[in-house]
C-alpha positions in Angstrom: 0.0 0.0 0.0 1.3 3.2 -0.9 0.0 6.9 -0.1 1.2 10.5 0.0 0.5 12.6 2.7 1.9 16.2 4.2 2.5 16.6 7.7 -0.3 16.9 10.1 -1.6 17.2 13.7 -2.1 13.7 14.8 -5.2 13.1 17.0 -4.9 14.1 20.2 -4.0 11.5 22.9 -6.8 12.3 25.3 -9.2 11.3 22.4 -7.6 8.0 21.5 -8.1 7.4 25.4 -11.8 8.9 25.4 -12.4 6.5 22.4 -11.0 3.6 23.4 -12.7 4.1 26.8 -16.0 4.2 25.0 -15.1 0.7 23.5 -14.5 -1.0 26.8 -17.4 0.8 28.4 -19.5 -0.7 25.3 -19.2 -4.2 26.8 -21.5 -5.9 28.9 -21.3 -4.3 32.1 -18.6 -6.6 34.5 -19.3 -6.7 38.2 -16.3 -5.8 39.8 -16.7 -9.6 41.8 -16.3 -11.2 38.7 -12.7 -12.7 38.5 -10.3 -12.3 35.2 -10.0 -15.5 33.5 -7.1 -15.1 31.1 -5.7 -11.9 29.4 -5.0 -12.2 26.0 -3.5 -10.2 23.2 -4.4 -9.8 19.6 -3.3 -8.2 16.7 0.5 -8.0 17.5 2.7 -8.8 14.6 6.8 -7.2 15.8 5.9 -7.4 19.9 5.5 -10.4 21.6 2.3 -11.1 23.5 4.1 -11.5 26.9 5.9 -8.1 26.3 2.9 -6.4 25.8 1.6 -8.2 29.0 4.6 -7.3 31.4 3.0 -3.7 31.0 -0.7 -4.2 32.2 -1.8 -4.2 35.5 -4.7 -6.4 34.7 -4.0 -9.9 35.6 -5.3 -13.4 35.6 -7.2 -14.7 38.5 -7.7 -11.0 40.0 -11.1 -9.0 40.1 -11.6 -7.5 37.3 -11.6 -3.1 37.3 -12.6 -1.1 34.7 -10.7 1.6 36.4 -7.7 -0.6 35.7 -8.0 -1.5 32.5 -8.5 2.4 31.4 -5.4 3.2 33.1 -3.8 -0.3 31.2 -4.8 1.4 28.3 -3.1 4.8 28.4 0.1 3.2 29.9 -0.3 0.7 26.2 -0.7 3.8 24.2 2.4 5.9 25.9 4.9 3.3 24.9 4.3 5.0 21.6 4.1 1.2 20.2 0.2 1.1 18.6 -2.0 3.5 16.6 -4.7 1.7 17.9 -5.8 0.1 20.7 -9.4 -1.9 21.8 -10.1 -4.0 25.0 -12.8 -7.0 24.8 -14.2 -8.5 27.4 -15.8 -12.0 26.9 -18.2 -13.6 30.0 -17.2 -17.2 30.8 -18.7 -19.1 33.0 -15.9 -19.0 36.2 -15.5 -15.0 35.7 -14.6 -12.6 32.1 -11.4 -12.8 29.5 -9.7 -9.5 29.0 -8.4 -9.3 25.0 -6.5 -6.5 24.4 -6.8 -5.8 20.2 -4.0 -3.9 19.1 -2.8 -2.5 16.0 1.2 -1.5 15.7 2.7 1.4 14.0 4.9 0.0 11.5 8.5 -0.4 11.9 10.8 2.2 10.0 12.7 0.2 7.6 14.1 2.9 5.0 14.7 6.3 5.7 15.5 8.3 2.5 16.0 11.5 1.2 15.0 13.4 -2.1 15.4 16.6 -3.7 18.6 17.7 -1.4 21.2 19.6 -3.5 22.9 22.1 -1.6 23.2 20.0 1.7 25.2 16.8 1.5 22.4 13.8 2.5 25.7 13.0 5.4 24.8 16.1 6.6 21.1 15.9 6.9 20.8 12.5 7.9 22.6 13.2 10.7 19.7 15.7 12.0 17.1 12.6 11.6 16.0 10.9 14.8 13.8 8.6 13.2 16.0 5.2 13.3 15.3 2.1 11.2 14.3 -0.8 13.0 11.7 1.9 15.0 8.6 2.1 15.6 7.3 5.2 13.4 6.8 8.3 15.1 5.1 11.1 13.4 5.7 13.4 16.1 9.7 12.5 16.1 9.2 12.8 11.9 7.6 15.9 12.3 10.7 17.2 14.6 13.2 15.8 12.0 11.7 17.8 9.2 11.8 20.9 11.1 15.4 20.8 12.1 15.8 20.2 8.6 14.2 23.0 7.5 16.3 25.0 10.1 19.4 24.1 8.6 18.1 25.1 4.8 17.3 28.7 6.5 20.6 28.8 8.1 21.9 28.0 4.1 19.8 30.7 2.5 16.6 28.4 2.1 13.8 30.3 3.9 11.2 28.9 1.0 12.3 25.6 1.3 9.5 22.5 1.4 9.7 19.8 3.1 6.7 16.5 2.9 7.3 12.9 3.1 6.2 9.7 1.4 5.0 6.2 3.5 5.0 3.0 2.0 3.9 0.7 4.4 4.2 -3.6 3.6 0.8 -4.9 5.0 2.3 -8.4 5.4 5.5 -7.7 6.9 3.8 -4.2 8.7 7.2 -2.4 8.0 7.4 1.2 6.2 9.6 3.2 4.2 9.9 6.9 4.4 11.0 9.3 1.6 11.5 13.1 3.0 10.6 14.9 -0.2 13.1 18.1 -0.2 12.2 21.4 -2.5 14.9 23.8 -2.5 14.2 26.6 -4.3 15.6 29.8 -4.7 18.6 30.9 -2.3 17.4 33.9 -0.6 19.7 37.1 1.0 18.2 40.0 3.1 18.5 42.8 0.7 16.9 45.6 3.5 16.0 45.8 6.7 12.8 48.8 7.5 12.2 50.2 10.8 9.3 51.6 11.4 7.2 53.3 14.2 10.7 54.5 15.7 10.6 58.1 17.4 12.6 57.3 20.5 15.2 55.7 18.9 17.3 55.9 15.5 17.0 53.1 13.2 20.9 53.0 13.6 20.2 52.2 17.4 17.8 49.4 16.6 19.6 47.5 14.2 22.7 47.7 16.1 20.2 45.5 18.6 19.6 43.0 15.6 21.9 39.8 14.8 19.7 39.6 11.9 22.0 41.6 8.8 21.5 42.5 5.4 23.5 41.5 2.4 26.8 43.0 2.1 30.4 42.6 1.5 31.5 41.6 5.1 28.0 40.0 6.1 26.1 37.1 4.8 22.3 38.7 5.1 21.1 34.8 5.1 17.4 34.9 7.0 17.3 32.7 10.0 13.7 32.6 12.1 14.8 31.7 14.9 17.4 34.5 14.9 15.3 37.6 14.2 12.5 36.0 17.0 15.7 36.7 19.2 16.1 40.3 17.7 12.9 40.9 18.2 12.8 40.3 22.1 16.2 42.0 22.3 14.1 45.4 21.3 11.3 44.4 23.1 13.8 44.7 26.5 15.7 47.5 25.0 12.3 49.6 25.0 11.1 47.9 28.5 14.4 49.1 30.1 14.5 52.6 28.6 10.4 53.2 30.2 8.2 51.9 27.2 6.3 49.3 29.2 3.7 48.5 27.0 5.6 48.1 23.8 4.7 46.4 20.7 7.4 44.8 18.0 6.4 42.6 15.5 8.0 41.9 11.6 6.8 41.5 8.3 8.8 39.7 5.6 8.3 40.3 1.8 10.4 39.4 -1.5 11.6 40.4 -5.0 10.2 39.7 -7.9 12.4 36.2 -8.9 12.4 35.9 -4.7 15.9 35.7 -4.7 16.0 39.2 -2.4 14.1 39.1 1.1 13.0 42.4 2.5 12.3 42.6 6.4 10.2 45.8 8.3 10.5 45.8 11.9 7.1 47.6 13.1 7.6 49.2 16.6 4.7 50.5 18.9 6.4 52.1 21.4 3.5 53.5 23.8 3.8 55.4 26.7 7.7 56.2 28.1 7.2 55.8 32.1 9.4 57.5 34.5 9.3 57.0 38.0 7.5 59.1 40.2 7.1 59.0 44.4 8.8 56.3 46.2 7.1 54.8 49.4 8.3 52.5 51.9 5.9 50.8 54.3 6.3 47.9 57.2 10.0 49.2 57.8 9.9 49.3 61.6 13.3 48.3 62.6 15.7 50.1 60.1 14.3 53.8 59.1 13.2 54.8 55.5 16.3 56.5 54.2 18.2 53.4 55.4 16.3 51.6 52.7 16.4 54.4 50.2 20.0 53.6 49.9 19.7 50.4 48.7 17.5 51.3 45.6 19.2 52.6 42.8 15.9 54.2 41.1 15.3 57.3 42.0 12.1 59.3 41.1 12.1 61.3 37.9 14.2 58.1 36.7 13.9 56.1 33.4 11.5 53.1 34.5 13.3 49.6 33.6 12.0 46.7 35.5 15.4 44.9 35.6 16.6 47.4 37.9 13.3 47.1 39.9 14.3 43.5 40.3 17.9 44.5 41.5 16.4 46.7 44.1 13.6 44.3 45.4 17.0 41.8 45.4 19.1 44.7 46.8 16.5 45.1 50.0 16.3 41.3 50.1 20.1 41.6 50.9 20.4 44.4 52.8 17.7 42.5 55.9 19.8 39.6 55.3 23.2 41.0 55.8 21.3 42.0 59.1 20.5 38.9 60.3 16.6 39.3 58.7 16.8 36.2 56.5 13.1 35.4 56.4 12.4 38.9 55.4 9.6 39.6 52.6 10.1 42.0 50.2 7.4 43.2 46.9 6.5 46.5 45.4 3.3 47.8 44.2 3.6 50.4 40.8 0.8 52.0 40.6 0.3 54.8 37.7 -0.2 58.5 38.4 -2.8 59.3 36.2 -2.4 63.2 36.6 1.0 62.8 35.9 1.9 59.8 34.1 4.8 58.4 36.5 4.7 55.1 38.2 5.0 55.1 41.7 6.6 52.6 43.7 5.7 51.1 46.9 7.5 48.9 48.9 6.0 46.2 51.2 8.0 44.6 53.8 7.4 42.0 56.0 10.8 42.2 58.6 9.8 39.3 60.3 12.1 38.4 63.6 15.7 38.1 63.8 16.9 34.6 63.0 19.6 32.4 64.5 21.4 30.0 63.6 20.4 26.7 65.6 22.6 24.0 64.1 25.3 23.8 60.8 25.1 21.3 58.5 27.8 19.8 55.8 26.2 18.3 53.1 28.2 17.2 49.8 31.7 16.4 50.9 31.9 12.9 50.1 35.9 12.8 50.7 36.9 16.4 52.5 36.7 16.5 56.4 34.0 18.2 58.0 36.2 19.8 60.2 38.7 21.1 57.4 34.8 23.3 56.0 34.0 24.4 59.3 37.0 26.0 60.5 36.6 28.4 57.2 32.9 29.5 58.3 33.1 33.0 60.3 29.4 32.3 61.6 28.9 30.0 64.5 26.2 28.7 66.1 24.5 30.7 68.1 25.0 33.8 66.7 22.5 35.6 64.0 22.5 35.3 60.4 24.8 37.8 59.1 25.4 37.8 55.5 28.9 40.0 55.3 29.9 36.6 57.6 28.5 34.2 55.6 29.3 36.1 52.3 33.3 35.9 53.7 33.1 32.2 54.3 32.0 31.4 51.0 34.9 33.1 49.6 37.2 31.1 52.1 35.6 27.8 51.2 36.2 28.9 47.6 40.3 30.3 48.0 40.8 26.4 49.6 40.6 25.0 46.0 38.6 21.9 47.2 35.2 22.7 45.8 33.7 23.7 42.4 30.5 25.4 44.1 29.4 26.4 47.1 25.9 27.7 48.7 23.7 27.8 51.6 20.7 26.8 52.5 18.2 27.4 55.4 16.3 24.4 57.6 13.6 25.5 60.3 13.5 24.5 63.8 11.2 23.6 66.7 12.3 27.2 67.5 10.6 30.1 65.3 13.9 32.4 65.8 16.0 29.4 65.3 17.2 28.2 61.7 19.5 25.4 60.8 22.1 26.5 58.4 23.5 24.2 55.6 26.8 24.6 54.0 26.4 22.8 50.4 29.3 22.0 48.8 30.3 19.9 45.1 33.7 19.0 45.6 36.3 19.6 42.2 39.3 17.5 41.8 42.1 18.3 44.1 44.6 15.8 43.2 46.8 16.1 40.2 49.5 14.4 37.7 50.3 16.3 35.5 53.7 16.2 33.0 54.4 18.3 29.6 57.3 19.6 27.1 57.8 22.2 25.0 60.1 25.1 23.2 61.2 28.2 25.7 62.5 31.1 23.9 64.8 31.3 27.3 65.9 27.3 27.6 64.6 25.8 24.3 63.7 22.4 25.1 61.4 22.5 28.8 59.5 19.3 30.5 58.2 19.0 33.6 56.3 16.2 35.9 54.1 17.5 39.0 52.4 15.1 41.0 50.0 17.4 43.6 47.2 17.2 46.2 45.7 20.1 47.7 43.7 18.1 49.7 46.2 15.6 51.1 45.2 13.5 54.6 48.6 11.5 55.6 46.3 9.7 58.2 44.1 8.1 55.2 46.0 5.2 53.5 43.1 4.4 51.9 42.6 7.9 49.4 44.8 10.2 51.0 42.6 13.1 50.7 40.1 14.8 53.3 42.5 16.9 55.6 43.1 19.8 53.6 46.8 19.4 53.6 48.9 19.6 50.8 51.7 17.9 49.3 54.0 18.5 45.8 56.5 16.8 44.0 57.8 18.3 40.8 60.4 18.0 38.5 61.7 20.6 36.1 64.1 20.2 33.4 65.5 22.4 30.4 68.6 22.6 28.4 69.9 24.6 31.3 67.7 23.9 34.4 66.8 21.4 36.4 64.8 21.6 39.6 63.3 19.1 42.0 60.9 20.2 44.7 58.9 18.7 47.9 56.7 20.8 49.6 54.4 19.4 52.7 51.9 21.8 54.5 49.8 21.3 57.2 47.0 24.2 57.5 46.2 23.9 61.3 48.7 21.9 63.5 47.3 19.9 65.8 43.6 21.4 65.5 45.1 24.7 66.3 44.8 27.7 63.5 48.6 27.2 62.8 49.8 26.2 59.4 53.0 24.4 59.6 55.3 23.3 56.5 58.2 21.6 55.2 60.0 22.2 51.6 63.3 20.2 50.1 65.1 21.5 46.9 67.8 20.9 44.5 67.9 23.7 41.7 70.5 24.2 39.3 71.4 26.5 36.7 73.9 25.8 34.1 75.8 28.9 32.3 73.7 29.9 29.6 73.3 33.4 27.5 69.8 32.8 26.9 68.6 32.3 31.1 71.6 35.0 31.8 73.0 33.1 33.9 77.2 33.4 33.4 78.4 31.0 35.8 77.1 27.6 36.8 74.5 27.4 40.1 74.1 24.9 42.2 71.3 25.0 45.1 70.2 22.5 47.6 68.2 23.2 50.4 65.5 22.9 53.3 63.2 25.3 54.9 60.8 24.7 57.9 57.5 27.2 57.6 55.0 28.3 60.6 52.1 30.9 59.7 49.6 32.4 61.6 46.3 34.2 60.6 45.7 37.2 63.2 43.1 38.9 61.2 41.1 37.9 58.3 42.4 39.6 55.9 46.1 39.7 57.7 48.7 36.6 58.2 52.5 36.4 59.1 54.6 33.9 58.5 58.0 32.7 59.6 60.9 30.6 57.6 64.1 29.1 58.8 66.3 28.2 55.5 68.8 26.1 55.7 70.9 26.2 52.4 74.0 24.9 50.4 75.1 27.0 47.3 77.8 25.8 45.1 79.0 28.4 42.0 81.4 27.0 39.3 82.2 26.9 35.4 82.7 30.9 35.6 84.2 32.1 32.5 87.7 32.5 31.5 87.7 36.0 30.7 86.0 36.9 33.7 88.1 39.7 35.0 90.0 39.2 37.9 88.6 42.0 40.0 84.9 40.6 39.5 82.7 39.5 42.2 82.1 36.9 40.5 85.5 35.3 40.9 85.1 36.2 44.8 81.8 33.6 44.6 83.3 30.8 43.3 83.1 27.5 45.8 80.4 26.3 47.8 79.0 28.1 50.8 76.2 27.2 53.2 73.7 30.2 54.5 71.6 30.0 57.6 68.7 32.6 57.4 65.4 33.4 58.7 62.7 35.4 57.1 59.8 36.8 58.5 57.1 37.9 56.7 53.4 39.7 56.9 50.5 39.9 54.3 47.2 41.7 54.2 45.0 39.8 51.0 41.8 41.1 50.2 41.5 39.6 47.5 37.9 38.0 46.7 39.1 35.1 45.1 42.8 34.1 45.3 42.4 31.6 42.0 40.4 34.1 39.6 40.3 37.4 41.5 38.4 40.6 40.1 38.8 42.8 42.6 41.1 43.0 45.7 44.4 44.9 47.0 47.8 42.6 48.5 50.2 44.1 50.5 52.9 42.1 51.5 56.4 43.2 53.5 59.3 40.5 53.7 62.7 41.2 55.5 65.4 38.2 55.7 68.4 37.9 58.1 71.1 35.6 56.9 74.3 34.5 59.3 74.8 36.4 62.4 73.2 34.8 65.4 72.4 32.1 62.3 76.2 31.0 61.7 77.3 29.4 58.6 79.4 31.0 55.8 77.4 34.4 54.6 76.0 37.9 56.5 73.8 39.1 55.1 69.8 40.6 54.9 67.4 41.2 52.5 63.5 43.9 52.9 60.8 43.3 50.1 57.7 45.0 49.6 54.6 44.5 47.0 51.4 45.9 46.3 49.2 44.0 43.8 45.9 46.0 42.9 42.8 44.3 40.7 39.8 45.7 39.9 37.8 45.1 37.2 36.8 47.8 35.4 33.7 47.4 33.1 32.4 44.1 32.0 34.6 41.7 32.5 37.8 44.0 31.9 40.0 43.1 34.7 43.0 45.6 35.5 45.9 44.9 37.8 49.0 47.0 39.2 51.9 45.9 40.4 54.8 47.1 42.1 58.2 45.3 43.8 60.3 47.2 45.7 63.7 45.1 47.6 67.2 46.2 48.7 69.9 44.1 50.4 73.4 44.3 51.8 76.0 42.2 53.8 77.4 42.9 56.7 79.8 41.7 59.4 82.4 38.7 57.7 80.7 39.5 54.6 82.2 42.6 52.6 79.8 42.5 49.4 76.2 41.1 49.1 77.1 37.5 47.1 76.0 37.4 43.8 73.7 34.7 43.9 71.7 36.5 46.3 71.3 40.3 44.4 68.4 41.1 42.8 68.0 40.1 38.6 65.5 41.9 36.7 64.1 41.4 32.8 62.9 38.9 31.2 59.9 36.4 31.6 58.8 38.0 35.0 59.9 40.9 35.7 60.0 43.5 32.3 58.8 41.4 30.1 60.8 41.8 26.4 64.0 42.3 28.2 66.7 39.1 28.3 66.3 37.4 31.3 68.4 39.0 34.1 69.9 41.7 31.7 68.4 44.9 33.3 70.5 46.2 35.7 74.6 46.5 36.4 76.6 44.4 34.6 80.7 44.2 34.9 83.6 44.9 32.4 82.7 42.2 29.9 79.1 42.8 29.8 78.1 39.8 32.1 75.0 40.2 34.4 76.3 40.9 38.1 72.5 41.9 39.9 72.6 45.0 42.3 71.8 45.9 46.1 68.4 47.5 45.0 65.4 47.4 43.1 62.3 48.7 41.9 59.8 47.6 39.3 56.2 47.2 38.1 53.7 46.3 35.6 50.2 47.6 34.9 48.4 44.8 32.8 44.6 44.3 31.3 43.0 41.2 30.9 40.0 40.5 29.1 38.2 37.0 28.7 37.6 35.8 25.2 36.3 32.7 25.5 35.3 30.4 29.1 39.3 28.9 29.3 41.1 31.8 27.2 41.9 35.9 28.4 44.1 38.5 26.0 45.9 40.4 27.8 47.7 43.6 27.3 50.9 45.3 29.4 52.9 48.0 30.7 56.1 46.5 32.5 58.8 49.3 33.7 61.9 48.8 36.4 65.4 48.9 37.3 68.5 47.4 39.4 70.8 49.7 40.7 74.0 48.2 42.1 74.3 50.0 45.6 71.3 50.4 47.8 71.9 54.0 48.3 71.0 54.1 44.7 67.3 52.9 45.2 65.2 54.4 42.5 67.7 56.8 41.1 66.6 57.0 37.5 67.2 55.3 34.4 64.0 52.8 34.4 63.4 50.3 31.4 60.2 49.6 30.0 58.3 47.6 28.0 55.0 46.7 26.2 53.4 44.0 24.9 50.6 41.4 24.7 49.3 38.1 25.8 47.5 35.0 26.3 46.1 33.4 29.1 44.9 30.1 28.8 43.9 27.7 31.9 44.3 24.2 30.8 43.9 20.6 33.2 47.9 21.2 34.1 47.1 25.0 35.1 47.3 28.3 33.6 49.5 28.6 31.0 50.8 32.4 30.0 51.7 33.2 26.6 53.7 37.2 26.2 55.1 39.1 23.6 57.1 42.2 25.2 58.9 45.1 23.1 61.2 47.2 25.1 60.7 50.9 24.0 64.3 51.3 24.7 67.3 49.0 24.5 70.9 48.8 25.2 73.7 46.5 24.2 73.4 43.1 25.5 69.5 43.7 26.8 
């Protein structure tokens, strides 16, 4: 049997029901005593009876329900199996047989396509749902010829056809489907209209559209879907510059051969509503103007119902922070008739002050409860306070453990009483990670880091939960090679004391490219204790225990140089003290924040060993972000060191290097700053420099970045910040990959001399 037939709305389901209801209700009426006999099914040809059976409630030797066997019926017909379905009921002399009749749809055995020239039949068939060896689906054929149809618009095919062809075998009840295709002509925007503008330029509004006409650098293909989303992007354009009640609707017409599409966007703007008195009731426990500061509408104001939304959100807020969490908040806008404003009334409900009862963890299948709840700053006990709670979450986040956190509120036998629960999802702490690549500094570079943030040395089963972390990495180059271990505990023995442990070997082979011009040889162990006093404020104190070992220096090194002094191995003893204030709000991904850190470092003296000598350094690191998503940081380093005692210069391994990949970027590495007779870099007492740098995210994983880098060594430290500063500009990448961020620059140095 074979038929043509165009797409069409299928009967509704609740009439299929309502009909075959009407069939079973048709039978001799069954007294509910009456037992079922048997259950039978006819009329299946591809589904086996006992499938079909599995999927009834209605069963043998059980009183029979009509109630049941109406609801047998819809769960028959949802399978999606049958365009037809019938129950008979046949009176036997122990009770009545139950025979379900049942016509199948018939099983997709072709699915073809016809008429398709501009889009590969690959490509299309790739869109089709409809499967062969399926039961047909009209409604799933009906979706597959609509995303179809979607992907002729995107092509330029807005007049495209689409129908299909069914051949259906009655004996083996299987079907073949052709999807007829008619192209026609390829069609291009050739104008965009606006009309019923006055408010706005038809510039402004297209710049609004995605939709485009035809031109050299645009396409103008017509997608539906696309100017449906233009037109609600003017819609909320108009709504949040007053014009409430505005109307925008489009109208398509086309050339003669209808090869050019014309579009008119028709705008009825209405009324423009401005905002007119401002009341507040049901404030009793924080005065009027309090809440007047919170709203950033102000009569005489442009009505836009976004920013209503951030203000009812904004006084939401403001009774949390306060400890007000069940407060209510809504506004009434009722229209001035004599004047045409909309004035605004807000209704709160303050409710009582609520406390939190209990706290709850939920979420942390392998991190500690403890190791969350000694980041909250709210405590049992105490009332909701939102700066508190707002301060934790940002802690909870800077531990690196979790990918989101959130809060959520549980009532009490208590009315004043809440229980609060800390939700966290938990990201992947633990790391391997290993790479290689080309340095413009060291050519070849490799390195193998095996990491967990979230190390427990009491679990042998994981090893994670305590918050402790542990590092072992290896770097190599055609010049370097470093190996590090690094153990810290955040709070020793359950008190708020981090404690830590490090082990080096670095060294530094001779190279023009790192500016290294001597072989460098470090091993080395430091013991670390820090200590939070505020939040925002932490100190922390190292004892560095250290063996350096210079060789390889060059021939013509000149006899006089420091170098020369340096040569041998010497061991240094020094402690460093150090104090930070981070208020940052995200120490991973900040956008806004200030460090200030101060560092001073006392080497041999009281200390022993082979060197005297001390080091100051202070930084300040500014971000804020700026508009959008433009993020903006300053920088600035300032350090100076001399020897004393034993000591008569500062060695040279320990002065400070400046240029290159981290310090004035487009510089060599280490080649700002003194240098001695034959050119080599020797590092100074004293130095000073900075960057100011933009980032802007492109994509989720990828930010450009631009940069301003400027600085100088001076060789004494009476010379601190004399003159003569370098800088540089350039630009960047910054792309965050599984073995973290990666940072791509290009510096130029606006002025250069010999050997920089």
């Amino acid at each position: 049997m074979s038929y043509r037939r165009q797409i069409r709305k299928g009967l509704p389901f609740a009439f299929l029901c309502l009909f075959a209801c009407s069939t079973l209700l048709a039978q001799e009426e069954s007294p509910s005593q009456k037992l079922v006999t048997r259950v039978e099914v006819e009329g299946n040809k591809n589904l086996s009876g006992a499938t079909i059976l599995s999927k009834v409630r209605t069963k043998t030797g059980a009183p029979f329900s009509q109630v049941i066997a109406s609801d047998d019926l819809k769960r028959l017909y949802a399978l999606g199996y049958f365009s037809d379905i019938k129950i008979d009921l046949k009176e036997e002399a122990e009770g009545v047989a139950v025979i379900f009749r049942v016509s199948e749809k018939p099983i997709l055995s072709d699915v073809a396509l016809s008429g398709n020239r501009s889009i590969r039949t690959e490509k299309l068939q790739k869109l089709i749902k409809s499967q062969t060896g399926e039961f047909f689906d009209v409604h799933r054929l009906k979706q597959d010829m609509g995303d179809i149809r979607k992907a002729y618009e995107a092509r330029g095919f807005p007049l495209a056809s689409i129908d299909y062809d069914m051949q259906v075998d009655e004996e083996t009840n299987e079907a073949k489907i052709k999807i007829n295709i008619q192209e026609k002509m390829r069609v291009r925007i050739r104008e965009i209209y606006v009309e019923g503008n006055a408010a706005f330029s038809d510039k402004k509004i297209l710049k609004l559209m995605r939709t485009r006409r035809d031109t050299l650098f645009t396409s103008g293909l017509y997608r539906e879907e696309v100017l449906d989303m233009d037109l609600e992007r003017i819609r909320l354009f108009y709504r949040q510059n007053g014009f409430l009640d505005v109307g925008v609707t489009s109208g398509e017409s086309f050339g003669p051969e209808k090869k050019k599409m014309y579009i008119t966007v028709k705008i009825d703007e209405g009324r423009q509503y401005r905002v007119g008195e401002i009341k507040v009731r049901g404030a009793v426990i924080f005065p009027e103007e309090e809440i007047g500061k919170r709203l950033s509408m102000k009569p005489g104001d442009i009505f836009d119902r976004d920013k209503l939304k951030y203000d009812i959100s904004s006084v939401q807020s403001f009774y949390f922070e306060k400890g007000y969490i069940t407060a209510e908040v809504d506004v009434d806008t009722i229209l001035n008739e004599k004047t045409g404003a909309l004035e605004l009334v807000y209704k709160i409900v303050e409710n009582e002050l609520a406390y939190i009862d209990k706290i709850k963890v939920r979420g942390n299948t392998k991190t500690r409860d403890i190791v969350i709840r000694r980041q909250l700053r709210s405590y049992p006990g105490e009332a909701f306070d939102g700066k508190k709670l707002k301060r934790s979450k940002e802690r909870l986040y800077n531990l690196g453990f979790f990918q989101e956190v959130s809060y959520d509120t549980e009532p009490t036998a208590l009315a004043d009483k809440r229980d609060l629960v800390v939700n966290v999802k938990e990201a992947k702490t633990g790391e391997f990670a290993f790479g290689a690549g080309f340095s413009s500094v060291e050519r070849f570079v490799g390195f193998v880091e095996i990491a967990q943030r979230n190390f427990d040395i009491t679990n042998w089963h994981t090893f994670t939960g305590a918050g402790q972390d542990l590092r072992l990495k290896a770097e190599f180059g055609t010049s370097r090679r470093e190996y590090d271990l690094s153990f810290t505990e955040p709070w020793i023995f359950g008190y708020p004391l981090s404690f830590g442990i490090d082990a080096y070997s670095r060294v530094h082979e001779r190279s023009g490219t790192t500016g290294y011009s001597y072989d460098e040889e470090r091993r080395g162990i430091d013991i670390r204790l820090g200590k939070e006093f505020t939040e925002l404020v932490r100190a922390d104190l190292m004892y560095k225990l250290e063996s350096v070992d210079i060789s390889n220096v060059p021939d013509d090194t000149p006899a006089d140089s420091d170098l020369r002094d340096e040569m041998g191995k010497n061991t240094i003893s020094s402690l460093l003290l150090g104090i930070t204030r981070d208020s940052r709000d995200n120490i991973y991904n900040p956008t806004k924040g200030l460090i200030l850190s101060a560092s001073g470092e006392l080497a041999g003296g009281p200390l022993g060993q082979d060197k005297d000598f001390f080091k100051v350094m202070g930084t300040v690191d500014f971000y804020k972000t700026l508009i959008r998503k433009l993020l903006l940081e300053l920088k600035l380093v300032a350090a100076a060191a001399d020897s004393y005692d034993d000591t008569g210069t500062l060695p040279i391994y320990e002065r400070f290097y400046a240029g290159g990949t981290n310090t004035i970027r487009g510089f060599k590495e280490r080649t700002v700053g003194p240098k001695d007779s034959s050119g080599e870099p020797v590092g100074g007492e004293s130095a000073l420099y900075g960057t100011c740098e933009l980032t802007y995210p492109l994509f989720k994983l990828i930010k450009v970045a631009t940069f301003c880098d400027f600085g100088n060594v001076w060789e004494k430290l009476g010379e601190f910040a004399s003159g003569d500063f370098k800088y540089s500009v350039g630009l960047g990448l910054r792309v965050k990959t599984p073995m973290g961020p990666v940072k791509l620059d290009y510096g130029y140095p606006l002025e250069v001399e010999a050997g920089e």
